[in-house]
C-alpha positions in Angstrom: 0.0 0.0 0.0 0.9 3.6 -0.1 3.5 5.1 2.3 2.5 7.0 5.4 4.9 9.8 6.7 4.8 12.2 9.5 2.0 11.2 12.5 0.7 14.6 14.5 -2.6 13.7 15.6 -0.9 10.4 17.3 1.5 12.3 18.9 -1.4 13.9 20.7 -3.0 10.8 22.3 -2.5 9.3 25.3 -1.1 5.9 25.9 -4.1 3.9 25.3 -5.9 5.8 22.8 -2.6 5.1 21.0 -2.9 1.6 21.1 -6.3 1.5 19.8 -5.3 4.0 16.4 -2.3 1.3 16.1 -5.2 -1.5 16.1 -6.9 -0.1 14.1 -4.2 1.6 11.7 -3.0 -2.5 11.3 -6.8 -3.7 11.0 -7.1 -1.1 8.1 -3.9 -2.0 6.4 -4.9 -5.6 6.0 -8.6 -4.6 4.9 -10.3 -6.5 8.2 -13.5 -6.2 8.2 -14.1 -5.6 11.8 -12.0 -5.5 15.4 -12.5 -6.0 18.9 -10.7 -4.2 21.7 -11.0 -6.1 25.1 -11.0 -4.0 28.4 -8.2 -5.4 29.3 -6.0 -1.8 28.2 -7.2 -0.3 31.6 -9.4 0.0 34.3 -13.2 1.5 33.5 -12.2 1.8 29.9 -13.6 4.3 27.8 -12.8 5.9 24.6 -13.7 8.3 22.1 -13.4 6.0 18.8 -14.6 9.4 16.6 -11.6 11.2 17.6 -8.7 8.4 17.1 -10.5 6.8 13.4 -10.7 10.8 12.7 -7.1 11.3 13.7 -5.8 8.1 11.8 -7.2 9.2 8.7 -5.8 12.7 9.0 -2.5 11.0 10.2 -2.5 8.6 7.2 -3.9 9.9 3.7 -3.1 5.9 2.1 -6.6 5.1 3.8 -8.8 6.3 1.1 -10.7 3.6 0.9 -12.2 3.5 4.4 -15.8 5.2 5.0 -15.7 6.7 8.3 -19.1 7.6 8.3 -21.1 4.0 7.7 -18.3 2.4 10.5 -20.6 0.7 13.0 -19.3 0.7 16.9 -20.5 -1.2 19.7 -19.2 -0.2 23.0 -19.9 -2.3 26.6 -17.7 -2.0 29.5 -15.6 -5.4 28.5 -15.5 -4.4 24.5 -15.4 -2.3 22.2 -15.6 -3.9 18.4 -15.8 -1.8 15.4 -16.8 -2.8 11.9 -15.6 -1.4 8.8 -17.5 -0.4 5.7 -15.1 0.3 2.9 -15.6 2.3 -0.5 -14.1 -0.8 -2.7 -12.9 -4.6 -2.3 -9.0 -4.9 -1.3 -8.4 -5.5 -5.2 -9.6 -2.5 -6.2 -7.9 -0.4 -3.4 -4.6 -2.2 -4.3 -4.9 -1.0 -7.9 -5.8 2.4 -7.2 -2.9 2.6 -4.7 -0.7 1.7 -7.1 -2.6 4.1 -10.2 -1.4 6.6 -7.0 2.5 5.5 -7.1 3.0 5.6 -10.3 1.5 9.3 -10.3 4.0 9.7 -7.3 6.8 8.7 -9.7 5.4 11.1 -12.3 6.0 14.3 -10.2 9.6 12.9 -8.7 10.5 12.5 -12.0 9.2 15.7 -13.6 9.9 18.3 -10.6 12.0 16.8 -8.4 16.1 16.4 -8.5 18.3 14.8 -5.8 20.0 17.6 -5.1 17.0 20.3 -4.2 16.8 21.8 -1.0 14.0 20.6 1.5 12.2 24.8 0.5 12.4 23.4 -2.9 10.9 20.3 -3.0 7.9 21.7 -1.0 7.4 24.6 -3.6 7.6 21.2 -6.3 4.8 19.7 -4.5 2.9 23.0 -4.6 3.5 23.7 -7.8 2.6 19.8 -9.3 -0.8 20.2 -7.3 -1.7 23.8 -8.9 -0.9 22.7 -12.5 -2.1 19.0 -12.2 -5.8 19.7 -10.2 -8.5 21.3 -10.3 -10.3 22.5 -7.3 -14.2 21.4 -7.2 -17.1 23.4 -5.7 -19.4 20.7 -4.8 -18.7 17.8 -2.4 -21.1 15.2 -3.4 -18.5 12.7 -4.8 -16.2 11.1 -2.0 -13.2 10.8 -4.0 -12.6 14.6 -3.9 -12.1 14.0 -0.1 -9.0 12.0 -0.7 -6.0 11.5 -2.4 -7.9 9.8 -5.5 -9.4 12.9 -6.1 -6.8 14.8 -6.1 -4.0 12.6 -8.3 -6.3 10.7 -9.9 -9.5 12.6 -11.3 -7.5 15.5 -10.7 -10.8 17.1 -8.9 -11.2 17.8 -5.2 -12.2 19.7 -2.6 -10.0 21.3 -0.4 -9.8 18.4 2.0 -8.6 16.4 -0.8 -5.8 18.7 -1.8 -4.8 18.8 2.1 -4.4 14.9 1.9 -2.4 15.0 -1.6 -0.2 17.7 -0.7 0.3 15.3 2.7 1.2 12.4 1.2 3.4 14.0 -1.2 5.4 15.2 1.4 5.5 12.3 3.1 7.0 10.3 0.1 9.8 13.8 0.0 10.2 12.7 4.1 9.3 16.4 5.2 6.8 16.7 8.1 3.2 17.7 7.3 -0.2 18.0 9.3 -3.7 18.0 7.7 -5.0 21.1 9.6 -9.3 21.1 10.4 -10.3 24.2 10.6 -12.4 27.3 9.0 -12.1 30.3 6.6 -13.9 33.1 5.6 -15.5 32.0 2.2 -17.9 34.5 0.9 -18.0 36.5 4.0 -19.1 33.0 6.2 -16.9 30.6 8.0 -17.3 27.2 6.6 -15.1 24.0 6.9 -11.6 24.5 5.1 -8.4 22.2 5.3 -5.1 22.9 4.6 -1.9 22.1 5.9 1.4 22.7 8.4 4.8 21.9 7.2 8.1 21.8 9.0 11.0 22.8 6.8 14.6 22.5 8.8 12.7 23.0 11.9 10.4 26.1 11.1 6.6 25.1 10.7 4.8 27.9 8.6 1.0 26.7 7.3 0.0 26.0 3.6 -2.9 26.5 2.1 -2.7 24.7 -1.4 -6.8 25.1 -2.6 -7.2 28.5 -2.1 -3.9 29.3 -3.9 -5.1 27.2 -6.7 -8.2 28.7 -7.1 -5.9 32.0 -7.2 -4.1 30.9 -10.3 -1.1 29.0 -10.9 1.8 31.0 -9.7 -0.5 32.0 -6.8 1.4 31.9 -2.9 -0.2 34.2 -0.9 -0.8 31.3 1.6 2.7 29.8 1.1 4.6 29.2 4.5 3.0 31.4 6.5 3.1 32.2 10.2 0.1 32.0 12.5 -0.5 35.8 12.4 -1.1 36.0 8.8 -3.2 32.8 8.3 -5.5 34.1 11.1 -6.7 36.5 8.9 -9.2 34.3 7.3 -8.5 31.3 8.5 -9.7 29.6 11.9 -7.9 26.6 14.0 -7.3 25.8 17.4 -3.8 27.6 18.1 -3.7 25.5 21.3 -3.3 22.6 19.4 -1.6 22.9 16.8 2.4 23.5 16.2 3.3 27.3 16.8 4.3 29.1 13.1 5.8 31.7 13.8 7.5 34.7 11.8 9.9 33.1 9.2 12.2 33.1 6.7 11.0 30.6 4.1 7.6 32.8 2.8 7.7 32.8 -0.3 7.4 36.5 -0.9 10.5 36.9 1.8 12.6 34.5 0.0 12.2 36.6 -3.1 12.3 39.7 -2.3 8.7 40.5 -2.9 8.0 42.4 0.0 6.9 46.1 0.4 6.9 48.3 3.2 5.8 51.2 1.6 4.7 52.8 -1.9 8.2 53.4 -3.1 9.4 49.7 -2.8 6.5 48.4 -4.3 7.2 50.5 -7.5 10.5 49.2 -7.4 9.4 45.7 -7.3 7.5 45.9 -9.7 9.4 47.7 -12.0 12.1 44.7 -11.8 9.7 42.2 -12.6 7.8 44.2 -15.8 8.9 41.6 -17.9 7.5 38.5 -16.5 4.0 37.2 -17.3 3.0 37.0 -13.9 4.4 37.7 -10.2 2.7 38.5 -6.8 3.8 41.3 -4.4 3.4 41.5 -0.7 2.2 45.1 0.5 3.0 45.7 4.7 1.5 48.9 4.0 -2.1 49.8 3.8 -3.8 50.1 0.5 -7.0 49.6 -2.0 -7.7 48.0 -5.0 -8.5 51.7 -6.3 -5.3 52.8 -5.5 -3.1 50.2 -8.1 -3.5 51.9 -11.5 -0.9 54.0 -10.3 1.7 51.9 -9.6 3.4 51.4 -13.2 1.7 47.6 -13.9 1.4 46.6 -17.7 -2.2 46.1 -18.8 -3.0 43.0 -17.9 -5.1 41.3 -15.3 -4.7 42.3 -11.3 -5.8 40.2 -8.1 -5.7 42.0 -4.6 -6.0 39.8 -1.7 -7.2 42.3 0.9 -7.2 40.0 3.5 -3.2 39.0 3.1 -2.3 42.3 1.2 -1.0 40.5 -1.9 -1.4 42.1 -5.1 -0.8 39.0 -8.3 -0.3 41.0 -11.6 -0.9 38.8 -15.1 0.0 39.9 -18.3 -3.3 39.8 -20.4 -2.9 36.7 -23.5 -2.4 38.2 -27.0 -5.0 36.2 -29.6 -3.1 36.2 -32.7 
């Protein structure tokens, strides 16, 4: 089956609650189609099975094929025994597993070199998952939760992009978290996922969807701190890893960053020639205000929330 990397949400339960997400972590690997946990794992045993099969599958994107939602539990003060439902027969799972490695091979080939740095092969992840999927509106199909979705109907919602980006990592042995949370979507909070990666020790969050849904070439949610992310997106900061001010934004590491009107001319005017680039403004500013900052016609995105502006140079039809 497919490779499973980096393991936050264990990390965060206690000694027997890990013990039941290894059962059942080894149940799911060999396709069981139901377990039973005796009582014997402590006195007046109790246990909230939601939270560890909901942290296993967070933990471990290879589980695709498991339907949390139809799993039946039976608890009694001697037991516990769950039984599975899965989406497709072991035969099927195996084959789209490996459909999922060879895609895996795919984007080491194409955007990965021994040599890169661990900055760089996160950006190749990032990149592969803007150009290669498309994000989807609706959430009636369950593949768009999951890494099928994502790699192989190249379609999913933003949980399914999360879980991609995840395992992705995972196979490129850097450390990433599947953050549940909110954002602001159309002036509500709904649901959102997105992620938390560890580069040489500095954990700065991801969000992959929304930057796709920006454009590819879009990081305005590319290794940032905590501060910046809260400004439209919601999770428990208690909980999760700190992310604090860094030095692997993207906009920091090249020199995209404006503290006032003057520097943001100047950035710009350095980068007239390219058919798109971003820039990050630490000064106040509207949309209105933009004309006047010497961009070629062309097409202009401001992110008010993160104070990004993304310029694109408009296609000529010939």
């Amino acid at each position: 089956m497919l490779k499973n990397g980096s393991k936050f949400y264990f990390s965060k339960l206690t000694d027997g609650e890990k013990n039941l997400y290894n059962r059942i972590t080894d149940a799911l690997g060999r396709f069981d189609p139901a377990l039973s946990v005796h009582a014997g794992m402590g006195k007046d045993f109790t246990v909230d099975i939601k939270k560890i099969l909901t942290y296993a599958l967070l933990d471990n994107p290879a589980f695709f094929y498991l339907d949390k939602n139809r799993i039946v539990t039976k608890q009694t003060p001697m037991y516990i025994q769950l039984c599975f439902q899965y989406d497709c027969a072991q035969a099927e799972a195996e084959k789209l597993s490996g459909e999922i490695k060879e895609k895996i091979v795919e984007f080491m080939c194409e955007y990965v070199e021994q040599k890169m740095t661990p900055l760089a092969k996160q950006l190749a992840v990032y990149k592969y998952l803007q150009s290669a999927v498309t994000p989807r509106k609706d959430n009636t199909d369950r593949d768009s939760y999951s890494v099928v979705g994502a790699l192989l109907r190249r379609s999913c919602v933003c949980e399914g992009f999360a879980k991609a980006y995840k395992l992705l990592c995972d196979y490129l042995r850097i450390a990433s978290i599947v953050v549940s949370g909110e954002a602001m979507k159309d002036g509500k909070r709904e649901a959102h996922a997105w992620n938390i990666t560890r580069i040489k020790g500095v954990t700065a969050h991801t969000d992959i969807t929304w930057d796709t849904i920006a454009g590819v070439g879009s990081y305005d949610y590319f290794n940032l701190c905590d501060a910046d992310i809260a400004a439209d997106h919601f999770f428990d900061g208690g909980f999760y890893p700190k992310c604090a001010p860094n030095k692997i934004n993207y906009f920091y590491k090249n020199r995209l960053i404006a503290s006032n009107e003057d520097e943001a001319k100047k950035i710009i005017a350095a980068n007239i020639g390219k058919d798109f680039f971003s820039v990050k403004l630490l000064f106040p500013i509207t949309s209105g205000q933009l004309d006047g900052f010497g961009f070629l016609p062309g097409k202009l995105r401001f992110n008010e929330t993160q104070n990004v502006v993304m310029f694109r140079k408009c296609q000529t039809i010939t």
